[in-house]
C-alpha positions as CSV (number, residue, x, y, z in Angstrom):
1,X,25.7,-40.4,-35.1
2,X,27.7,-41.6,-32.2
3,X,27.9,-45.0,-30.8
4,X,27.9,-45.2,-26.8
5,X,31.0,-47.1,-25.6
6,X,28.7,-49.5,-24.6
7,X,26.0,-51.5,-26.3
8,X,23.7,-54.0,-25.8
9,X,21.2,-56.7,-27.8
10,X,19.2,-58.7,-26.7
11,X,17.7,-62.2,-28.2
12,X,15.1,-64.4,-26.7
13,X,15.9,-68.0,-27.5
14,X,13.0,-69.5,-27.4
15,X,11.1,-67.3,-30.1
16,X,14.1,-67.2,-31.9
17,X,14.2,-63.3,-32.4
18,X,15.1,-60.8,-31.3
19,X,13.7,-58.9,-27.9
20,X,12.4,-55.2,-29.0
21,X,10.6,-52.7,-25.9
22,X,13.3,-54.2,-23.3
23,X,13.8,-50.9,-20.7
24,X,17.7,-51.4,-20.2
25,X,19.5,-48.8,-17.6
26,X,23.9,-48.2,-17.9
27,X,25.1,-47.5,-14.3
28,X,28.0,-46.9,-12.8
29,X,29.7,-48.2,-9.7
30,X,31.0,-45.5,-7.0
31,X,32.2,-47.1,-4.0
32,X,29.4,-48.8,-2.7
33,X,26.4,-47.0,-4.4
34,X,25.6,-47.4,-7.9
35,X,24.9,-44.2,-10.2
36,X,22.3,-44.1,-13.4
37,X,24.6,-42.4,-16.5
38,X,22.6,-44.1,-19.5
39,X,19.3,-45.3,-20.4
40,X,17.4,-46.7,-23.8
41,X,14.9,-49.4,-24.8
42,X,15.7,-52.3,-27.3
43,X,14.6,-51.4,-31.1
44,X,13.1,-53.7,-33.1
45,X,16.7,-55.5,-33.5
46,X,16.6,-55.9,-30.2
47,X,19.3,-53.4,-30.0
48,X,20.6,-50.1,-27.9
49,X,23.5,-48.2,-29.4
50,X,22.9,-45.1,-27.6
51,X,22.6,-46.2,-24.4
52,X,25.2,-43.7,-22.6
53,X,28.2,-41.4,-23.3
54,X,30.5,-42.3,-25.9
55,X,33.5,-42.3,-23.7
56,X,33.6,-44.1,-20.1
57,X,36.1,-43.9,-17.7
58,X,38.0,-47.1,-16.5
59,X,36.2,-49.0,-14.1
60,X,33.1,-51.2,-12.8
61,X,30.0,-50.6,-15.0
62,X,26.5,-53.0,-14.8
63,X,23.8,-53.3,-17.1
64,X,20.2,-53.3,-15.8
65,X,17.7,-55.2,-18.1
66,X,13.6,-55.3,-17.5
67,X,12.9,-58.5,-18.6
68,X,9.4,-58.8,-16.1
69,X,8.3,-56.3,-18.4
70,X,9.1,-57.9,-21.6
71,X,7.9,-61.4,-20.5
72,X,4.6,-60.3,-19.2
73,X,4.4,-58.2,-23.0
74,X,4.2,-61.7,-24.7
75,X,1.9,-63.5,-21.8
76,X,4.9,-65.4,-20.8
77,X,6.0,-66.6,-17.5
78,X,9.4,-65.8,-16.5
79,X,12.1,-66.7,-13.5
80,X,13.6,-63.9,-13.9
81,X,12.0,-60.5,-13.3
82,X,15.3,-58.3,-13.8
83,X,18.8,-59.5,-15.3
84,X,21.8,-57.9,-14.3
85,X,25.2,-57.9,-15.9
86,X,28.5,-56.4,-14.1
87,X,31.7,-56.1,-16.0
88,X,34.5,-54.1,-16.2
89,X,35.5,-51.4,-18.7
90,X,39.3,-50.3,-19.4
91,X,38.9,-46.8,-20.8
92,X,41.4,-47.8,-23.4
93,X,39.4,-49.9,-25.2
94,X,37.0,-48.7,-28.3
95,X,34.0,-50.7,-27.2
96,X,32.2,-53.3,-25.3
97,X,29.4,-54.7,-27.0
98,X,27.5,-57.0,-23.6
99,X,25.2,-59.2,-25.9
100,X,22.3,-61.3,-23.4
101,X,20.5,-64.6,-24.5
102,X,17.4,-64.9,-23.0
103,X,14.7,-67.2,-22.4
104,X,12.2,-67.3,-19.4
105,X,13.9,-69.9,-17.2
106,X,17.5,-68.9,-18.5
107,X,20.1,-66.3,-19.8
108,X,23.7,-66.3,-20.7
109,X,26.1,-63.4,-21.7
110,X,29.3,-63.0,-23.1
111,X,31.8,-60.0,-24.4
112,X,30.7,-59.4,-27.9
113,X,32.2,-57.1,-30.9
């Protein structure tokens, strides 16, 4: 099995666990327009590993994640109906692992491994 250059997890801080059934979308920028090249929903881990190719080329990627979704899955109110995370990828490297920390009135991020 291949890994997708990038990968995502997801934990909600306030339960504690992690955040499965979360609809996350890989796109890539072109110009001004933004184009759809992966897809997946988090696993029970709250994890996607196959979320697009396993190669990117070098350049300005965003992750897209439904959290309105998720939130209104545990009768929870939320601030945040969508989360979205823009970073850059240098073909170069193996693998970007974009981790998010959620709760309903917060999030954080940060280049994991």
């Amino acid at each position: 099995m291949s890994v997708s250059h990038v990968t995502t997890h997801i934990l909600d801080t306030t339960l504690g666990r992690p955040a499965p059934g979360v609809a996350v979308v890989l796109e890539a920028r072109d110009g001004d327009a933004w184009t759809g090249i992966g897809s997946g929903f988090t696993d029970a881990d709250g994890r996607v590993k196959e979320l697009g190719p396993e190669r990117l080329e070098s350049g300005i990627y965003r992750l897209r994640f439904d959290t309105a979704a998720y939130f209104a899955g545990i009768s929870t109110d939320s601030f945040f109906p969508e989360v979205v995370l823009t970073f850059q990828v240098d073909a170069g490297q193996a693998h970007y692992h974009v981790p998010l920390l959620l709760s309903p009135f917060a999030y954080s991020t940060y280049r994991g491994s």
